[in-house]
C-alpha positions, -999 to 999 in steps of 0.1 A, spaced: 0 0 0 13 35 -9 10 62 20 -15 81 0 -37 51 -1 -25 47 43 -35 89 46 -69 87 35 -78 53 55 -65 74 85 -85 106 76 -113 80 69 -114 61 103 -103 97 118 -142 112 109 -163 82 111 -146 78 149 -149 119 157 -189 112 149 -194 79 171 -195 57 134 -184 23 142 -188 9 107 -162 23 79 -161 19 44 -130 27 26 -132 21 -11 -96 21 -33 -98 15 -71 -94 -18 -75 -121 -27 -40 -141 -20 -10 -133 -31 25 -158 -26 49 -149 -27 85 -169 -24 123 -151 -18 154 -165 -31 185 -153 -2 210 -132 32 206 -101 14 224 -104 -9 190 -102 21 164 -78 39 183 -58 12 181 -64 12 142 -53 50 140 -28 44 157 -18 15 141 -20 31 106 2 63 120 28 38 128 27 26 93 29 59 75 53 72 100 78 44 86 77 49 54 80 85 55 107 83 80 97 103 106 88 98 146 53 93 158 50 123 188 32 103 219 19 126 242 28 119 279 13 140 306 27 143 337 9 158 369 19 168 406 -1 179 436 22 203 440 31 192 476 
């Protein structure tokens, strides 16, 4: 698969999650795949899955956001 083809799965499964979809269709030019997630935890697992694979073959670093918190005491 090409990273275009990668992009607009992510931008795909991106929406349908951002509107509570469960159920996406991605069509390419040579076939439809149709896919349901049971939960969110599965489809972020997807995006994040399918950022992993674009970030390799564009070479560059997936950021991971790590927050860190303190009472202050």
């Amino acid at each position: 698969m090409s990273v275009d083809v990668l992009q607009a799965q992510l931008e795909t499964l991106r929406k349908a999650r951002a509107s509570g979809v469960r159920r996406v269709e991605v069509r390419s030019a040579d076939s439809t795949q149709i896919a349901e997630y049971k939960s969110d935890a599965e489809m972020a697992a997807a995006i994040s899955d399918l950022e992993r694979r674009i970030a390799a073959m564009t070479n560059t670093r997936v950021r991971t956001f790590m927050p860190f918190t303190s009472k202050g005491l």
